[in-house]
C-alpha positions in Angstrom: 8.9 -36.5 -34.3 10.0 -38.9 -37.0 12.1 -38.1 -39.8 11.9 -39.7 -43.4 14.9 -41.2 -44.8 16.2 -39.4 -47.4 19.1 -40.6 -50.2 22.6 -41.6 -49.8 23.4 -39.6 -52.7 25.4 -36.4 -52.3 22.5 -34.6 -54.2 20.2 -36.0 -51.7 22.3 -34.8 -49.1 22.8 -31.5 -50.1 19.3 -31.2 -50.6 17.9 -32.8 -47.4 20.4 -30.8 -45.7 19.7 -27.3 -46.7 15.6 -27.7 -46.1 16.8 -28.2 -43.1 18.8 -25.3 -42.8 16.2 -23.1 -44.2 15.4 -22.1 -40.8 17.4 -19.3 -38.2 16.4 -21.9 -35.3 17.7 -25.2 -37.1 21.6 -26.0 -37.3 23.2 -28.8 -39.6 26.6 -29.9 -39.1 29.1 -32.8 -40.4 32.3 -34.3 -39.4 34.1 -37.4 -40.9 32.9 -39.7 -38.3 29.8 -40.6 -36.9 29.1 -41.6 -32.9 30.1 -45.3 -32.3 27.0 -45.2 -29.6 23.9 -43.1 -28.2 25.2 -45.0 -24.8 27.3 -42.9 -23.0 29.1 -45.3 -21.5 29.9 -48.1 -23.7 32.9 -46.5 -25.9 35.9 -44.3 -25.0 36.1 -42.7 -28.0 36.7 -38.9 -28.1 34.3 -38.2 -31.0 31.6 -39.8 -29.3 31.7 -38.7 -25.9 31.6 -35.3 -27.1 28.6 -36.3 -29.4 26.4 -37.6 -26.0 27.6 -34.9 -23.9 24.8 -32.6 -25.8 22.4 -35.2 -24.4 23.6 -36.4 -21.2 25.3 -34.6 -18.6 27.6 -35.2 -15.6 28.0 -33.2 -12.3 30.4 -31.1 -13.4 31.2 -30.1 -17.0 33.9 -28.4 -19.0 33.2 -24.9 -20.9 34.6 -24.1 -23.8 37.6 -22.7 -22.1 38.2 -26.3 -20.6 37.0 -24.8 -17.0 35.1 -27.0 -15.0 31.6 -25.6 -14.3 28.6 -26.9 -12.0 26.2 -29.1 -14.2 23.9 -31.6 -12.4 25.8 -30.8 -9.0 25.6 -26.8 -7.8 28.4 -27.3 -5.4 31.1 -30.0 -3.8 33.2 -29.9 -1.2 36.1 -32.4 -0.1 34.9 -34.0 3.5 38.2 -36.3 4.2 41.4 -36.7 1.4 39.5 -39.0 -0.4 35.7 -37.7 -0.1 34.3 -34.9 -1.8 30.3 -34.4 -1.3 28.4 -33.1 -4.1 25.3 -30.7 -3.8 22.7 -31.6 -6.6 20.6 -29.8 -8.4 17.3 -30.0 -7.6 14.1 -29.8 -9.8 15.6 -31.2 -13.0 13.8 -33.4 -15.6 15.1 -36.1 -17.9 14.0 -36.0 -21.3 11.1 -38.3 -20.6 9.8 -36.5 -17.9 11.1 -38.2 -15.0 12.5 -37.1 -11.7 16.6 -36.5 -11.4 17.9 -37.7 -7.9 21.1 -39.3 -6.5 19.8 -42.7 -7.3 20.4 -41.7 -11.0 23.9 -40.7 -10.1 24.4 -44.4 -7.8 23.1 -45.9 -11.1 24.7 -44.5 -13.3 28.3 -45.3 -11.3 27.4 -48.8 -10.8 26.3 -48.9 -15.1 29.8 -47.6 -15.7 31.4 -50.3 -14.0 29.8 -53.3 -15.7 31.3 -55.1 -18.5 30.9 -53.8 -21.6 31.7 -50.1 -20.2 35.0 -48.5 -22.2 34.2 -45.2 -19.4 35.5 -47.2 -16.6 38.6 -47.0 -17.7 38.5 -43.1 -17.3 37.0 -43.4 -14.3 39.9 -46.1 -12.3 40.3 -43.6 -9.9 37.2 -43.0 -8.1 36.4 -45.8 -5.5 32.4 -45.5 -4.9 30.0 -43.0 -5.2 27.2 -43.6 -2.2 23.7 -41.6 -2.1 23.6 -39.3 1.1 20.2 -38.1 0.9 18.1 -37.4 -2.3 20.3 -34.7 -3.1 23.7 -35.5 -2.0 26.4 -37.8 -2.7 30.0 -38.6 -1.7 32.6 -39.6 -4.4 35.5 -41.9 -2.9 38.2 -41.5 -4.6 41.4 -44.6 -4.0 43.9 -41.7 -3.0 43.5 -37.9 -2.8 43.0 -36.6 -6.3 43.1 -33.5 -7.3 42.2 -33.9 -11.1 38.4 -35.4 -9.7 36.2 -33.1 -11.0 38.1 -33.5 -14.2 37.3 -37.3 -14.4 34.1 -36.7 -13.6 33.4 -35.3 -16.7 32.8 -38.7 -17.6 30.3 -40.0 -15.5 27.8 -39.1 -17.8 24.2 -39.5 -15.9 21.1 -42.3 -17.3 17.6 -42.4 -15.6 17.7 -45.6 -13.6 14.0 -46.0 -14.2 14.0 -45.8 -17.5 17.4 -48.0 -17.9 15.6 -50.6 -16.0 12.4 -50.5 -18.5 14.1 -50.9 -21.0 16.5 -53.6 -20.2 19.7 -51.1 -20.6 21.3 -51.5 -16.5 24.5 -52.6 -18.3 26.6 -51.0 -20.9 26.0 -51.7 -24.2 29.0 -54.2 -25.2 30.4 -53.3 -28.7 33.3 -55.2 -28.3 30.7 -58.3 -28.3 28.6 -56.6 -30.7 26.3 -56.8 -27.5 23.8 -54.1 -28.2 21.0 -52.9 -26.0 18.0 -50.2 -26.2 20.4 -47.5 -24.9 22.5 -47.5 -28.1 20.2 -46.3 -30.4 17.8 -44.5 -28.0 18.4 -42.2 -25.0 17.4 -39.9 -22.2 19.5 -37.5 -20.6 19.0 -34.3 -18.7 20.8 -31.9 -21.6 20.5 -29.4 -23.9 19.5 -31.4 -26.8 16.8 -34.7 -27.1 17.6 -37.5 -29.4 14.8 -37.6 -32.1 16.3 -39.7 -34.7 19.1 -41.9 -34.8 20.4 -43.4 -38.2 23.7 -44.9 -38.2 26.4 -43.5 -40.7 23.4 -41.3 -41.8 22.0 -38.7 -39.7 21.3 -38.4 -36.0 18.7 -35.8 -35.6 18.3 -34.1 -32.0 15.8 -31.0 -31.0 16.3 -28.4 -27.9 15.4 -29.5 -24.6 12.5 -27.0 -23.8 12.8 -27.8 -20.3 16.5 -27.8 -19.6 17.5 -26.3 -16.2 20.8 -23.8 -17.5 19.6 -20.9 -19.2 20.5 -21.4 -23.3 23.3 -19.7 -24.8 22.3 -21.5 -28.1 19.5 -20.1 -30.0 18.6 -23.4 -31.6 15.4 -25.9 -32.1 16.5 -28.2 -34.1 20.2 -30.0 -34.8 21.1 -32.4 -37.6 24.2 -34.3 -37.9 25.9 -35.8 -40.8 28.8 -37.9 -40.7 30.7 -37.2 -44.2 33.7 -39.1 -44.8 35.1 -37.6 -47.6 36.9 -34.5 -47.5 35.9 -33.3 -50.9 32.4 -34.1 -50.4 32.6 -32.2 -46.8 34.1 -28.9 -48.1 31.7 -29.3 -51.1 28.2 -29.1 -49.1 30.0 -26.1 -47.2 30.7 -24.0 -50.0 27.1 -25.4 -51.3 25.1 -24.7 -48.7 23.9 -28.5 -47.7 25.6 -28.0 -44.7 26.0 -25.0 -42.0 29.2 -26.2 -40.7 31.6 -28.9 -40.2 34.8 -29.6 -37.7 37.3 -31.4 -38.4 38.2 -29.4 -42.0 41.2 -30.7 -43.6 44.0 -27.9 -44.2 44.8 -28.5 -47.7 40.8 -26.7 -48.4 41.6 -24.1 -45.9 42.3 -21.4 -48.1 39.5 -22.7 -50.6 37.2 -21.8 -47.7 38.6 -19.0 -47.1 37.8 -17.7 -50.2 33.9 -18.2 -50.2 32.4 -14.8 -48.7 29.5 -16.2 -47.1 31.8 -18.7 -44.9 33.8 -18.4 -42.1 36.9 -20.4 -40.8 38.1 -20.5 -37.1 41.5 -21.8 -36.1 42.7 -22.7 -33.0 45.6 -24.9 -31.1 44.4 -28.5 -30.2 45.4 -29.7 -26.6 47.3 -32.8 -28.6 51.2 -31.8 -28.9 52.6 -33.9 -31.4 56.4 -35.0 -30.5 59.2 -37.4 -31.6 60.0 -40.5 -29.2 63.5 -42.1 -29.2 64.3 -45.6 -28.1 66.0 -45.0 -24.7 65.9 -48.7 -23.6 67.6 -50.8 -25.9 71.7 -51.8 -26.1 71.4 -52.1 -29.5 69.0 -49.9 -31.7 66.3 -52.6 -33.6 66.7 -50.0 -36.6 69.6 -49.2 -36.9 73.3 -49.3 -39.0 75.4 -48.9 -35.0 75.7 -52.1 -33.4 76.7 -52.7 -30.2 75.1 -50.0 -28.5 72.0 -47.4 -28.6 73.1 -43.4 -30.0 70.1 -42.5 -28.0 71.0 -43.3 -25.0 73.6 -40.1 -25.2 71.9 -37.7 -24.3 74.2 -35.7 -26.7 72.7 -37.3 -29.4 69.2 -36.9 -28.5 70.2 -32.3 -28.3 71.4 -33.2 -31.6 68.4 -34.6 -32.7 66.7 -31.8 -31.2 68.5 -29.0 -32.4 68.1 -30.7 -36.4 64.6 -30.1 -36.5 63.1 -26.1 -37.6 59.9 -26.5 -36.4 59.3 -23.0 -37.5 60.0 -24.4 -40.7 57.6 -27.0 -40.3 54.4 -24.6 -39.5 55.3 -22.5 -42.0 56.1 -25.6 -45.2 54.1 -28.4 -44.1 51.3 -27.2 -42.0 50.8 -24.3 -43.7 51.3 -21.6 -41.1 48.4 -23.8 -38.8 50.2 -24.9 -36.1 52.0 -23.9 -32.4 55.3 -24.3 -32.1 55.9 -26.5 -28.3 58.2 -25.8 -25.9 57.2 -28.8 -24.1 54.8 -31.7 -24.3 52.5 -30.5 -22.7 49.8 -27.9 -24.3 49.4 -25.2 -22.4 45.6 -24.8 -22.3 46.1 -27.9 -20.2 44.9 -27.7 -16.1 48.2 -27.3 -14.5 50.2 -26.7 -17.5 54.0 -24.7 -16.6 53.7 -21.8 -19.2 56.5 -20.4 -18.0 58.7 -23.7 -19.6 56.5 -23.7 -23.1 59.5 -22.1 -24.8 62.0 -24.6 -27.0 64.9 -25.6 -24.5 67.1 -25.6 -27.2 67.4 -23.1 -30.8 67.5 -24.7 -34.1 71.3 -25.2 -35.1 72.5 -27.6 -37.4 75.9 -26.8 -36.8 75.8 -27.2 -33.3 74.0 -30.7 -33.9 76.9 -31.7 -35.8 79.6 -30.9 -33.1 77.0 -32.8 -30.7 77.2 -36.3 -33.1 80.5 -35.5 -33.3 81.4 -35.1 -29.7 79.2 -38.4 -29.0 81.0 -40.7 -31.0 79.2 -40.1 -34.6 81.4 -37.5 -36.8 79.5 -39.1 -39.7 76.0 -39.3 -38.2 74.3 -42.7 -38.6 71.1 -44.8 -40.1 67.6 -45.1 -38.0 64.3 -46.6 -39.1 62.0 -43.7 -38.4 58.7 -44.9 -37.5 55.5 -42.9 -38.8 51.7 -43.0 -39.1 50.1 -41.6 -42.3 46.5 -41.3 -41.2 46.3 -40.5 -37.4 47.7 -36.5 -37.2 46.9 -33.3 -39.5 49.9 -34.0 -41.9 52.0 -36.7 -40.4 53.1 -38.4 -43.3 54.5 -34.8 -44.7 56.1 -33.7 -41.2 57.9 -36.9 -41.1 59.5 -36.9 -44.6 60.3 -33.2 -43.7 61.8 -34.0 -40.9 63.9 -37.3 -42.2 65.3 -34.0 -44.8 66.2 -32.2 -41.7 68.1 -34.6 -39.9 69.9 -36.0 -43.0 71.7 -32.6 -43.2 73.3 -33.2 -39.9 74.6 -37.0 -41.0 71.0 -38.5 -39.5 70.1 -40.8 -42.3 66.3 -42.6 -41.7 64.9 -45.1 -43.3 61.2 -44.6 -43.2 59.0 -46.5 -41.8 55.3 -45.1 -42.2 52.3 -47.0 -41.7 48.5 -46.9 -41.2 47.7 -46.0 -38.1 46.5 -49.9 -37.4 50.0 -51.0 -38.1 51.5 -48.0 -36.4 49.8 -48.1 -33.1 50.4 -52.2 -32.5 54.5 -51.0 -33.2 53.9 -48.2 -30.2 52.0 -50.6 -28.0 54.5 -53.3 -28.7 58.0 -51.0 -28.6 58.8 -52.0 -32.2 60.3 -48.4 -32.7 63.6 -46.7 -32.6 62.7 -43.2 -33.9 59.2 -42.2 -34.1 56.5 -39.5 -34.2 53.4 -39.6 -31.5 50.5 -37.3 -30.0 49.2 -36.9 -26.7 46.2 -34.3 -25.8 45.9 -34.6 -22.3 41.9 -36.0 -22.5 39.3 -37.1 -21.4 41.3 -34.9 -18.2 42.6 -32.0 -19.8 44.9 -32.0 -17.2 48.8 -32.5 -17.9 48.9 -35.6 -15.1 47.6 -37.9 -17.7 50.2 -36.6 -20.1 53.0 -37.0 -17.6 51.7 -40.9 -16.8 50.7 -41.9 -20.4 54.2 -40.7 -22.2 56.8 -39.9 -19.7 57.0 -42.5 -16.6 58.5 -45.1 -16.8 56.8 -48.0 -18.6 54.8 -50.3 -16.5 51.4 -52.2 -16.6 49.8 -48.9 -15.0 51.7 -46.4 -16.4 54.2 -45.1 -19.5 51.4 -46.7 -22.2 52.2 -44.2 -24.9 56.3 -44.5 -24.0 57.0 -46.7 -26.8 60.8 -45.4 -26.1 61.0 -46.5 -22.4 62.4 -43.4 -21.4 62.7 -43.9 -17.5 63.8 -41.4 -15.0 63.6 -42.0 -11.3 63.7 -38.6 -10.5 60.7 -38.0 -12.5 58.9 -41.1 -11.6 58.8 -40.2 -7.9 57.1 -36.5 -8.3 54.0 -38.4 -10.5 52.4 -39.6 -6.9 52.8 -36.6 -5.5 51.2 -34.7 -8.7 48.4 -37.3 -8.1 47.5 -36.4 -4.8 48.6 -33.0 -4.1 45.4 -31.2 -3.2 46.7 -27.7 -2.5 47.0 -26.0 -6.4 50.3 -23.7 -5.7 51.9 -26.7 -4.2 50.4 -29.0 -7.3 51.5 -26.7 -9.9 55.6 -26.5 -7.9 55.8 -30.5 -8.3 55.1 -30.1 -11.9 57.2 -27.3 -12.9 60.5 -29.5 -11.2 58.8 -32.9 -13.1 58.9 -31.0 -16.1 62.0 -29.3 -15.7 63.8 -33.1 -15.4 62.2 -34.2 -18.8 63.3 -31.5 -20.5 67.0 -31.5 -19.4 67.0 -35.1 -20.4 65.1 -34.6 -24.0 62.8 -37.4 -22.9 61.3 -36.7 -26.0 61.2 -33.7 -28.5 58.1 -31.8 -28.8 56.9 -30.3 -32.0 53.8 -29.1 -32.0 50.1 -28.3 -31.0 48.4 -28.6 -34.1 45.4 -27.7 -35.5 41.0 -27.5 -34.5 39.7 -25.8 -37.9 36.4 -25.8 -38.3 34.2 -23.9 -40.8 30.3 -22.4 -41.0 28.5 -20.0 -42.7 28.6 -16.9 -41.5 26.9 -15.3 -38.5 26.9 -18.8 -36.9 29.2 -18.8 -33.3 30.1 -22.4 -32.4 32.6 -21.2 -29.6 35.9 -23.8 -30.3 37.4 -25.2 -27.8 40.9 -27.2 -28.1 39.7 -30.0 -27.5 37.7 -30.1 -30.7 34.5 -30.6 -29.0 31.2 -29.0 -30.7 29.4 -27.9 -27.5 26.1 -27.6 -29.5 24.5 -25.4 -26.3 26.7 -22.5 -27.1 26.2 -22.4 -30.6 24.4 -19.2 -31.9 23.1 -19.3 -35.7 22.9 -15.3 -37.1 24.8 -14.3 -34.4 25.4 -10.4 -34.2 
């Protein structure tokens, strides 16, 4: 099937767009980004691995509920601590016709882990995967892991005939600008077919007549437009041009709302957004105290705590569309402790006063606060809001806020003293990666998002054991204690899950997940 190209324009858009949609079978959607790749493992970016999962699948996969479910394997079991077998399912296709076995799955491990591959990185854990028979293989894993399935969400399945044909056996190398035939081409086992590919312009897939899971969807065709602007976005909703979009920015929420023939679905995100502190430091880098660091009292981090509403942050700044966190950790995360997502301490200004007070600051003090204005839903507004906040209990900040580029090298490099941050938990969706990423101590494996160096023994020496712990009751005991140290310390002071909107027309059902993946096989257009 080819496609004709069709204008830039936005009336060529709209236009293009609702022929297409014309039809019950045929679904048109946008975002404000486009897939970096068609290979599924050359990039680790969220938006695109959730793009290729429609075409390629793994053994295992999540549902929208983030539950693992059986995809190209039917069933696994763990053999030793560190091998699990996996049954696979037999009979299956690839969109050119040819046979899946476990030399497709061998392949595709060994593809991962050649140079250009971003995946690997995801996939650190797992040691080897080795063909059994035709239809079995074991996964060795470095150390019992629990999370595995998870991870191997990842390992995202290529034909190894057809890789070979086509001279794609490596991963296409972006960071070289190394491309090969599986970057703009591809052939999975999934749902969906790649038909057209045009970068930055449409990427146009069709249903996968032969695809071994019974459809939820009720689709033939897809169409995908990456629309950068917001304007132009909520415009082609409310026009028509478009059946839905993810990805909708809040500030047109109630705009959408408005329109009778859409609809608008809200939902937390797995990311929790948080304030960090500088823990490490004698002397603050930002800072009007010299001599020493106010955060490394832990009476001045309650008081920071207690100095921030973050009721009055949904409700002022983000518009009623967020979830207030107890903890850092989202709970629609795998092994989340629900129990301790409640705020460990109330809003009180007064009692953040006595708190300075008692620590040595009856007058407060100045911090740089460092921000990004172009990463979360409203981070340049929840910042200034916040900087009000604190400056009623004597916290005076001079901000710092930056575009993300700027904002992420002063995180990677510790050039922070106060600052905001996200974590969602993925590609996992489990809270391990969470824990490792912003809470242990920072080292060259671990602590890469703790631009405050926060360290805790204590803490540090459950993360193994949350690693490896196979048995779930005895799993989800280590994390509750883990949790319950970081908390009594304030490691760091959680805010919020914000918000997945997404909008469509109505009778469309595109089942949200919070991890703001469009799983196009469960999406139903006029749906009763």
């Amino acid at each position: 099937m080819k496609i004709s190209t069709f204008k830039r324009g936005a009336i060529g858009l709209a236009t293009g767009l609702a022929m297409t949609a014309a039809g019950a079978d045929s679904f048109t959607w946008s975002s404000n980004l486009d897939a970096l790749s068609m290979d599924p493992h050359s990039t680790n970016n969220s938006f695109t691995n959730a793009f290729v999962s429609n075409i390629y699948e793994a053994l295992v996969r999540f549902n929208d509920k983030l539950q693992i479910e059986p995809a190209l394997a039917t069933s696994w079991k763990v053999v030793s601590p560190t091998v699990w077998r996996f049954t696979l399912r037999q009979g299956i296709k690839f969109h050119n016709g040819e046979s899946f076995d476990a030399d497709d799955v061998v392949f595709s491990w060994q593809r991962v882990n050649t140079p250009g591959s971003l995946v690997k990185g995801n996939l650190s854990d797992l040691k080897d995967v080795r063909k059994v028979d035709a239809f079995t293989v074991d996964v060795e894993t470095n150390a019992p892991l629990p999370t595995l399935t998870n991870e191997l969400v990842q390992l995202l399945v290529v034909d190894k005939g057809w890789a070979e044909q086509n001279r794609a056996v490596e991963a296409s190398d972006l960071g070289r600008q190394k491309e090969n035939f599986a970057n703009r081409n591809a052939n999975g086992t999934g749902p969906f077919k790649l038909i057209s590919r045009e970068v930055d312009t449409r990427t146009v897939l069709a249903a996968n007549a032969g695809w071994w899971d019974k459809p939820k969807h009720n689709l033939t065709q897809v169409m995908f437009t990456p629309i950068k602007s917001d304007a132009t976005r909520t415009s082609s909703l409310i026009s028509g041009g478009i059946d839905a979009a993810i990805n909708v920015p809040l500030q047109d929420v109630q705009r959408l709302k408005s329109v009778p023939t859409l609809d608008v679905v809200q939902g937390p995100e797995l990311r929790t957004i948080f304030m960090g502190m500088d823990q490490s430091r004698d002397e603050l880098l930002y800072s009007d105290v010299k001599g020493k660091n106010p955060f490394k009292d832990l009476r001045v981090r309650k008081a920071v705590y207690q100095a921030i509403d973050v009721e009055a942050l949904k409700r002022s700044v983000m518009r009623g569309a967020s979830w207030p966190a107890g903890n850092l950790l989202s709970p629609s995360l795998n092994g989340s402790p629900v129990a301790l997502n409640k705020r460990l301490l109330p809003y009180n200004p007064e009692a953040s006063k006595a708190l300075l007070a008692e620590a040595g600051y009856p007058n407060g003090f100045t911090v740089g606060m460092q921000c990004p204005n172009d990463r979360y839903v409203y981070d340049e507004a929840l910042c200034l809001a916040m900087s009000s906040m604190l400056a009623k209990v004597g916290i005076k900040t001079n901000m710092m806020i930056e575009p993300t580029v700027k904002w992420s090298v002063r995180l990677n490099s510790n050039d922070v003293s106060l600052y905001m941050v996200g974590h969602a938990g993925l590609p996992m969706a489990d809270v391990y990666g969470l824990l490792k990423d912003v809470v242990a101590t920072r080292t060259a494996k671990e602590g890469s998002l703790n631009a405050g160096k926060y360290s805790n023994p204590k803490f540090d020496a459950y993360l193994p054991q949350i690693a490896s712990e196979i048995d779930p009751a005895k799993r989800a005991r280590l994390i509750e204690e883990a949790v319950a140290i970081e908390r009594a310390d304030v490691s760091h002071i959680p805010l919020h899950q914000q918000p997945v909107t997404w909008a469509s027309r109505k009778g469309i059902a595109m089942a949200q997940a919070p991890d703001n993946q469009l799983r196009l096989w469960l999406v139903r257009v006029n749906a009763k």
